[in-house]
C-alpha positions in Angstrom: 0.0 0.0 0.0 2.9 2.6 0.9 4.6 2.0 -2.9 1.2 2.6 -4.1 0.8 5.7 -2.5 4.2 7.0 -3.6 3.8 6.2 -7.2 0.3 8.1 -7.1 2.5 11.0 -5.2 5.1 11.0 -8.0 2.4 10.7 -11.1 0.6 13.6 -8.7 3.9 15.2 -8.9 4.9 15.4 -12.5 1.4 16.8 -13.1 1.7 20.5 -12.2 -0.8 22.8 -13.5 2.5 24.8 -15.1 2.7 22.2 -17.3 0.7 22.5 -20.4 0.5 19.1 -20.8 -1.8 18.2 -17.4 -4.7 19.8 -16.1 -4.4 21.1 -12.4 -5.5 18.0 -10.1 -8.5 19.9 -9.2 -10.1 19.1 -12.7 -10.2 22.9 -13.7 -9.2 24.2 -17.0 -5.6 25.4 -17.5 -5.6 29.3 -16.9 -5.7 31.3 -20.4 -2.1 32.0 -20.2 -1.7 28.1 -20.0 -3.8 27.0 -22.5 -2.3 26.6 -26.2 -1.8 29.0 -28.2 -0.4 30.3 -31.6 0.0 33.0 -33.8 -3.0 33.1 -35.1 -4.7 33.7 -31.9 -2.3 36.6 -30.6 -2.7 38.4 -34.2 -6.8 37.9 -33.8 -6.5 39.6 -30.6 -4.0 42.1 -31.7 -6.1 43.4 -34.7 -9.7 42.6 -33.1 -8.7 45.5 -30.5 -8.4 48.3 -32.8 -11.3 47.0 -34.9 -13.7 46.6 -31.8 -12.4 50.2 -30.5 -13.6 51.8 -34.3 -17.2 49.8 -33.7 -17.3 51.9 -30.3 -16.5 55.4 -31.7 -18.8 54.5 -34.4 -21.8 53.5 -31.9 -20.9 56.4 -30.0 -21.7 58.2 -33.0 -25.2 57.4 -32.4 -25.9 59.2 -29.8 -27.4 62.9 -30.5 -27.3 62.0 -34.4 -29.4 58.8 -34.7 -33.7 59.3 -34.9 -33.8 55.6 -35.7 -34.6 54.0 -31.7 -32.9 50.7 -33.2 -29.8 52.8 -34.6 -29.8 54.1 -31.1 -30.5 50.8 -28.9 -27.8 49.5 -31.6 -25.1 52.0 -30.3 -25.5 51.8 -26.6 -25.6 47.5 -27.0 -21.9 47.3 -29.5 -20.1 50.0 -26.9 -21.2 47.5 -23.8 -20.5 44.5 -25.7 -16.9 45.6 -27.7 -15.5 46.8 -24.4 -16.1 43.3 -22.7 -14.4 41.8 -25.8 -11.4 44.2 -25.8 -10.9 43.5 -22.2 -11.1 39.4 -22.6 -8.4 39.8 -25.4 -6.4 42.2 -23.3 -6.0 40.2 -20.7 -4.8 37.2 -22.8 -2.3 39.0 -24.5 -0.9 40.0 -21.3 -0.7 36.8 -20.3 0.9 36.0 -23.1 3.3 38.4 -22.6 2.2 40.1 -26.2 1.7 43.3 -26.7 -1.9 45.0 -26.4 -2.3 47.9 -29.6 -2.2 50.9 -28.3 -5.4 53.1 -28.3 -4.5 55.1 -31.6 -6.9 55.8 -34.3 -4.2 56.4 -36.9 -3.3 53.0 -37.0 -6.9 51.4 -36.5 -7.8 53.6 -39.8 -5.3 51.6 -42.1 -6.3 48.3 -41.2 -8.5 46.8 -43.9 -12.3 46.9 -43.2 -11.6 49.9 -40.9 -13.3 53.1 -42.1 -11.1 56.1 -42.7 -10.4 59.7 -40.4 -12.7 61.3 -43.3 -15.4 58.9 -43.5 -15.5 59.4 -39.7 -16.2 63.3 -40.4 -18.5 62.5 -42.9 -20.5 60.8 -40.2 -19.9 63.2 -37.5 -21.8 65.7 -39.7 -24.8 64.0 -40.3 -28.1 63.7 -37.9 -31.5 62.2 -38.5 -32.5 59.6 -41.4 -29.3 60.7 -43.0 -27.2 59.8 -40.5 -29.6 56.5 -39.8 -28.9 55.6 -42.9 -25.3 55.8 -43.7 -24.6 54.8 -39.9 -26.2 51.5 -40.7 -24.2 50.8 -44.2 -21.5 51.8 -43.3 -21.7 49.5 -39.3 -22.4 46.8 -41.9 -19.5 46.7 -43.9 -17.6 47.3 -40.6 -19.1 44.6 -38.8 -18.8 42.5 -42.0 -14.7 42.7 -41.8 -14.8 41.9 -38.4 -16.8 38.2 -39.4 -14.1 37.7 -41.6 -11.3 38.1 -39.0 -13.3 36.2 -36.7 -13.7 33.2 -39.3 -10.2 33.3 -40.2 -9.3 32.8 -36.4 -11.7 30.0 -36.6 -9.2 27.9 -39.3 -6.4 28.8 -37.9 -6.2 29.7 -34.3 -5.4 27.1 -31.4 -6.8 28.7 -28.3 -10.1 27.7 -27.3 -11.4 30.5 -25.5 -10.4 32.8 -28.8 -12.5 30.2 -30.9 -15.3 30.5 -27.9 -15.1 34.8 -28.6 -14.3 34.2 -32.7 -17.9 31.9 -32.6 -19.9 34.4 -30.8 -18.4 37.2 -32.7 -19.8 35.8 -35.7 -22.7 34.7 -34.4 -24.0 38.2 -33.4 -22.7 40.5 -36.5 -24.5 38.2 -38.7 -27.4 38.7 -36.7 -26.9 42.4 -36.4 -25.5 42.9 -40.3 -29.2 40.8 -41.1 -31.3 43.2 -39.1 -29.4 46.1 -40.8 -29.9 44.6 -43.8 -33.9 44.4 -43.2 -34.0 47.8 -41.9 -32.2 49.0 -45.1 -34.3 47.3 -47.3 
């Protein structure tokens, strides 16, 4: 009986939730940082940040400009919804000792699928069905890009919890980009 309990000490042992290889003897998931991971998943992360940051300032645009009550519900929902998303990816990166993009429009506007400083102005001017309107196309096309990413992530990436977000992502801006499309119809 006492070999027996040392062997199941050692194999205990060698099973350190550090180690990638074994789950923590409590049955829990490996932490984030843990988990695999590739490139795939810190680049998703790295260029979902700026993206999600551009859907905020565009919701934000809403507010004051929109008539539509589903252009502004719209806004308020994608600001409360990116920012929990930015902070999930935030935190992997940092525990993946990565770097989290910096909060800089300039480089969010040359992305693809990001919308430019001027098409930002354009929409800053506008109010009413106008702005309704061209807030919606344009969200559209936004959210569209971000699908993309998201699917992309899907093929490629390693890290479960980033397919968990990548899923959802897609999963709700093809609900949202459908409703658009209806109300644009």
């Amino acid at each position: 009986m006492r070999v027996r309990t040392r062997l199941l000490i050692a194999a205990l042992a060698l099973c350190v939730p550090a180690s990638a290889a074994c789950a923590p003897a409590t049955g829990e998931p490996l932490p984030a940082a843990q988990a695999a991971y590739g490139e795939a998943d810190i680049r998703f992360s790295q260029e979902m940040i700026p993206h999600h940051r551009q859907t905020i300032q565009l919701a934000g645009l809403a507010e004051g400009r929109a008539d539509n009550l589903y252009v502004q519900d719209l806004g308020g929902r994608l600001i409360a919804l990116e920012q929990a998303d930015i902070v999930k990816m935030a935190s992997w990166l940092r525990e993946w000792k990565r770097k989290v993009p910096p909060d800089d429009a300039k480089v969010a506007h040359s992305m693809p699928g990001m919308l430019s400083a001027e098409q930002i102005k354009v929409l800053e001017g506008m109010s009413g069905a106008e702005f309704d309107k061209s807030w919606l196309t344009v969200l559209s096309r936004h959210l569209a890009s971000g699908t993309e990413m998201a699917e992309k992530v899907l093929d490629q990436g390693r890290h479960q919890p980033t397919l968990r977000l990548a899923k959802e992502m897609i999963k709700n801006q093809r609900a949202t980009i459908a409703e658009i499309a209806g109300l644009l119809a």
